[in-house]
ROGUNU-307654 format. One line per 3 residues: number of its first residue (from 1); their letters; for each residue x, y, z of N, C-alpha, C. Coordinates in steps of 0.2 Angstrom, whole numbers. Layout:
N
NUM	A	X/Y/Z/X/Y/Z/X/Y/Z | ...
# end
This chain:
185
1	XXX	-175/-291/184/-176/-285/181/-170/-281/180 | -166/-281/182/-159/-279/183/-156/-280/176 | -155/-288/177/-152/-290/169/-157/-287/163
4	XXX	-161/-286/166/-164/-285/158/-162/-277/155 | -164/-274/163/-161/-268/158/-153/-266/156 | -150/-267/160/-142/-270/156/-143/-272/148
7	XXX	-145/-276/150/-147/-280/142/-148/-274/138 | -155/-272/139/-157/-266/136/-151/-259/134 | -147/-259/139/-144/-251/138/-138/-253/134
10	XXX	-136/-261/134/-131/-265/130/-135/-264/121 | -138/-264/121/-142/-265/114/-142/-258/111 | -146/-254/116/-146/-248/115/-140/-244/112
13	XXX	-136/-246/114/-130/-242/114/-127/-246/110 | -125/-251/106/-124/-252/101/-127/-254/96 | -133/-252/95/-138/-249/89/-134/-242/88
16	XXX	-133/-238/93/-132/-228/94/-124/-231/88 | -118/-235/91/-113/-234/88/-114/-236/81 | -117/-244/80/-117/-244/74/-122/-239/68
19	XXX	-127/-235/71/-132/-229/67/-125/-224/66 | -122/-222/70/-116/-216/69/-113/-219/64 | -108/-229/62/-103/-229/58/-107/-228/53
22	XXX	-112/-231/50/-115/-230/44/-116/-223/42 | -120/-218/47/-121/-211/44/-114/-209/42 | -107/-212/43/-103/-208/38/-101/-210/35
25	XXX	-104/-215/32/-101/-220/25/-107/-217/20 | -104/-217/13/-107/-212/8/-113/-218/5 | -119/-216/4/-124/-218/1/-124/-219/-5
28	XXX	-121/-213/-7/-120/-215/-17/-113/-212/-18 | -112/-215/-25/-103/-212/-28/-106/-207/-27 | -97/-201/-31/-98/-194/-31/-94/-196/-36
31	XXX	-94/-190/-43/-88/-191/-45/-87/-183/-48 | -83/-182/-51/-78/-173/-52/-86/-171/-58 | -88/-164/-61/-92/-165/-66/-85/-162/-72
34	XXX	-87/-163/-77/-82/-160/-83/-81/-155/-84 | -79/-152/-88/-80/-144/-90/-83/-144/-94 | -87/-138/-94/-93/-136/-97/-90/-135/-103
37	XXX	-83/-130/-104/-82/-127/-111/-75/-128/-110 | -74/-132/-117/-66/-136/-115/-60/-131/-120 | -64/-123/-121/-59/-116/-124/-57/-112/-118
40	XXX	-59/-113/-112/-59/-107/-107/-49/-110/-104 | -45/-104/-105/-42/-107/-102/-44/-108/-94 | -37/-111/-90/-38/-112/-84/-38/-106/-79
43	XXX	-40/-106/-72/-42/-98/-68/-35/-97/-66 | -28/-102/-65/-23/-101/-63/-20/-95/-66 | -19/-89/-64/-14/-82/-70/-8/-87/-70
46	XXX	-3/-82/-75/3/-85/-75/6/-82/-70 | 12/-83/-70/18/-82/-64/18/-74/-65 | 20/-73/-72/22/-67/-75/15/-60/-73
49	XXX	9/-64/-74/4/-60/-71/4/-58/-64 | 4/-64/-61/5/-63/-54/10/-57/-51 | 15/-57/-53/23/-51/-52/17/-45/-56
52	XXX	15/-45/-62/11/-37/-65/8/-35/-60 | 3/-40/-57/-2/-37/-53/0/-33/-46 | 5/-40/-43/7/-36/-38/13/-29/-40
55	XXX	17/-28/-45/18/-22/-46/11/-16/-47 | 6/-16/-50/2/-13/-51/0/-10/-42 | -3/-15/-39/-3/-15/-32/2/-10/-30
58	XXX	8/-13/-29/13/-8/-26/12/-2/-29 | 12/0/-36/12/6/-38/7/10/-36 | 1/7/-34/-4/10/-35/-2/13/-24
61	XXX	0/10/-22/1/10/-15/7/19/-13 | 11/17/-18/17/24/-21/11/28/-21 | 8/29/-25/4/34/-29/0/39/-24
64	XXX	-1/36/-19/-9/35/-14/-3/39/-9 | 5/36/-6/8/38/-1/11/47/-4 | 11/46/-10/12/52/-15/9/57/-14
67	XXX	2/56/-14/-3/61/-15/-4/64/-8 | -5/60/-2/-4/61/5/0/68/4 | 9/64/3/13/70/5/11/76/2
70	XXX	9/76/-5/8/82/-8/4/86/-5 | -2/82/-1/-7/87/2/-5/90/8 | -1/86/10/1/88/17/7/95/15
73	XXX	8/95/12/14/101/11/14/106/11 | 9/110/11/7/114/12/6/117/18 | 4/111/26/4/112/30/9/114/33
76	XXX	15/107/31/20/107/30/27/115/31 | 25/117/24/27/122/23/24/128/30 | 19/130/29/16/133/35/21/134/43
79	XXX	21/125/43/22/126/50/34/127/51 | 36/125/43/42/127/45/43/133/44 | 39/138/41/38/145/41/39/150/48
82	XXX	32/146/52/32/148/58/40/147/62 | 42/140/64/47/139/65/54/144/64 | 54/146/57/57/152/53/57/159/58
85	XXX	51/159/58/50/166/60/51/167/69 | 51/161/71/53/162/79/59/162/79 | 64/159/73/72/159/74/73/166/73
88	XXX	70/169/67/72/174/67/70/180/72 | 66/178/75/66/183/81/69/183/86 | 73/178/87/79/176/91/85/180/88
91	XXX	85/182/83/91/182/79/95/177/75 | 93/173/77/97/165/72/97/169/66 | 101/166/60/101/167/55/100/162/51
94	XXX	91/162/50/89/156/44/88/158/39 | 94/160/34/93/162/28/93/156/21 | 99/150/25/99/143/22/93/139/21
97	XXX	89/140/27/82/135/27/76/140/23 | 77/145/23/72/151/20/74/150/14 | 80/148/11/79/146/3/77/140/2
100	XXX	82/136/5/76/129/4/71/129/4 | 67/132/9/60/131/9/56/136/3 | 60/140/0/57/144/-5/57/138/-11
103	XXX	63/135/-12/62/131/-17/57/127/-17 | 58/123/-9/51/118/-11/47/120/-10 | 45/125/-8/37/128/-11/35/129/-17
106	XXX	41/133/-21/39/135/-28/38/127/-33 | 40/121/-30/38/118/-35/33/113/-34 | 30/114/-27/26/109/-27/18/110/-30
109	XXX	19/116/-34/12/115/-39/15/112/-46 | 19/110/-47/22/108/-53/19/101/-51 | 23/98/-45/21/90/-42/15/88/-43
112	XXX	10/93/-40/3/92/-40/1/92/-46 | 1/95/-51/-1/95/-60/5/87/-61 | 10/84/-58/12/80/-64/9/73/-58
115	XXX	9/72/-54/5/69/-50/-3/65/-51 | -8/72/-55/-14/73/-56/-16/66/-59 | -11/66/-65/-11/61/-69/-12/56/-70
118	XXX	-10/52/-64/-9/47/-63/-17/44/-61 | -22/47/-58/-29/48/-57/-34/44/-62 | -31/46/-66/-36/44/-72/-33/37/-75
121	XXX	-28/36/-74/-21/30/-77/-26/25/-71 | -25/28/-65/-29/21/-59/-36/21/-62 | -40/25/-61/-48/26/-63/-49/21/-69
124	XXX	-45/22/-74/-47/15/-82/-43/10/-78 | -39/10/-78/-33/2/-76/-35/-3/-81 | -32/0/-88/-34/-3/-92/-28/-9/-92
127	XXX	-32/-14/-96/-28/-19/-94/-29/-24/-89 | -33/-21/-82/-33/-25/-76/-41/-25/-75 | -42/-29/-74/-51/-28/-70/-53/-25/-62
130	XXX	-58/-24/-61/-60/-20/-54/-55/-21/-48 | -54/-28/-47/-50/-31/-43/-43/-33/-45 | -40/-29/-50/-33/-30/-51/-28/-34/-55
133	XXX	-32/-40/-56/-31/-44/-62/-29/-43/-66 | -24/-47/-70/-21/-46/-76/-30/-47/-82 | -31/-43/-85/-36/-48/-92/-33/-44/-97
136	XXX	-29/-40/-100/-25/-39/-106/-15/-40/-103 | -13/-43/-104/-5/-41/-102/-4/-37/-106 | -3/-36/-113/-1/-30/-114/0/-23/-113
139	XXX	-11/-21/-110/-12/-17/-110/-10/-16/-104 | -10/-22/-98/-10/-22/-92/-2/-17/-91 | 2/-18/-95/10/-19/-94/11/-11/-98
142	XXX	8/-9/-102/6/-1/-103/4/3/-96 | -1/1/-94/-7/3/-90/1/7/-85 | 2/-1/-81/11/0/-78/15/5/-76
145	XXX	18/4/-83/24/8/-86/20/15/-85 | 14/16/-86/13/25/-86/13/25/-81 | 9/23/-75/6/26/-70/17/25/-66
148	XXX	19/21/-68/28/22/-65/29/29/-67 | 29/28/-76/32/36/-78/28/45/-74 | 20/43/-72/18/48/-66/22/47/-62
151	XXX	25/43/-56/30/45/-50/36/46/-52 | 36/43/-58/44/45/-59/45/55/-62 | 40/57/-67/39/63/-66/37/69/-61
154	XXX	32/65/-54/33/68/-48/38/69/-46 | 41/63/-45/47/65/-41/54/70/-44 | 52/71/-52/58/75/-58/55/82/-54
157	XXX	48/83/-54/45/90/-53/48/92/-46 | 49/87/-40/49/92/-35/58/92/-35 | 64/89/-40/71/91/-42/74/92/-35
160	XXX	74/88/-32/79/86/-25/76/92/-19 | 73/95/-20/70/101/-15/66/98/-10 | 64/93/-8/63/90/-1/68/88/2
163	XXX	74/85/-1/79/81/0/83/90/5 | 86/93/0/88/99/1/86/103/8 | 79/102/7/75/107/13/75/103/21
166	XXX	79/97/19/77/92/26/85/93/28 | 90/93/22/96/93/25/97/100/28 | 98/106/25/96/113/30/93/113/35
169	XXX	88/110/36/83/110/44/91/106/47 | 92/99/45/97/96/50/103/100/52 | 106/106/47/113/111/48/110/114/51
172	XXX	105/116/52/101/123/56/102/120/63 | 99/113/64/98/111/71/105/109/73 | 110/106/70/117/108/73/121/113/73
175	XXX	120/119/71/120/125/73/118/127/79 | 113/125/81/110/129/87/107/123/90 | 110/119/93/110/113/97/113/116/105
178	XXX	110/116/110/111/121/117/117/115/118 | 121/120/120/130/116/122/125/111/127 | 130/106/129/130/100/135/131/103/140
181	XXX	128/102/146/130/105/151/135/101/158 | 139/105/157/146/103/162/144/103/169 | 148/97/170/147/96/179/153/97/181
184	XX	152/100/187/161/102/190/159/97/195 | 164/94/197/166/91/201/167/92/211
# end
């Protein structure tokens, strides 16, 4: 009885390997099917698309960090105001940074109006499809070029007055930096 079932589990077991090699040898060919429509070019973009698209990308990423600042400026302005006003109750003399900040205030509705712009340039993105695709290059490459000339116009409207009001704050705070304190020995 012994040998038989041996025998048996020997059998078994190699019916089990040879069902496995067979289930993975192909029953019938496969072959590619053709193209349906031998007009369509290929889905590969060009090289030249690929750089548009990620330029549009990028710019659209400017635009978005852009609109953040501009919102935020106002808080912004607010809280060095404050600042402002506790030097000045100290006695400091902020008259350097209370221009600066006069300027960048005064033009950051200019920014906003030339910023706005840009809004409706992203909303068509003519040229690109939903998802960012080149489907006209020319118009794609228009599309570009304007939404560039919004940031490059943002940034003419605010005319160095960030730059300006951030360097004042840093001569302010070297000004009134509490001396080091000396250790006597």
């Amino acid at each position: 009885m012994f040998k038989i079932t041996n025998l048996f589990k020997k059998v078994a077991l190699s019916a089990m390997v040879i069902a496995a090699g067979l289930a993975a040898l192909p029953l019938s060919g496969v072959s590619a099917a053709g193209l349906s429509d031998e007009n369509t070019p290929p889905t590969n973009p060009a090289p030249g698309n690929l750089r548009l698209q990620s330029r549009w990308v990028h710019e659209q990423l400017i635009y978005q960090r852009q609109g953040d600042e501009l919102e935020r400026a106002s808080g912004f302005i607010t809280w060095i105001q404050d600042l402002l006003n506790e030097a000045n109750a100290k006695g400091w003399d902020t008259s350097a940074v209370q221009a600066a900040l006069d300027a960048f205030s005064s033009v950051i509705p200019a920014a906003q109006s030339a910023h706005e712009n840009g809004a409706a340039i992203i909303a068509a993105h003519a040229g690109f499809d939903a998802s960012g695709k080149v489907t006209d290059r020319a118009t794609a490459i228009q599309t570009a070029q304007s939404l560039n000339q919004v940031l490059k116009d943002t940034r003419s409207a605010m005319n160095g007055t960030g730059q300006a009001l951030r360097e004042a704050i840093r001569a302010f705070r070297q000004a009134h930096r509490p001396a080091p304190a000396t250790t006597t020995p």
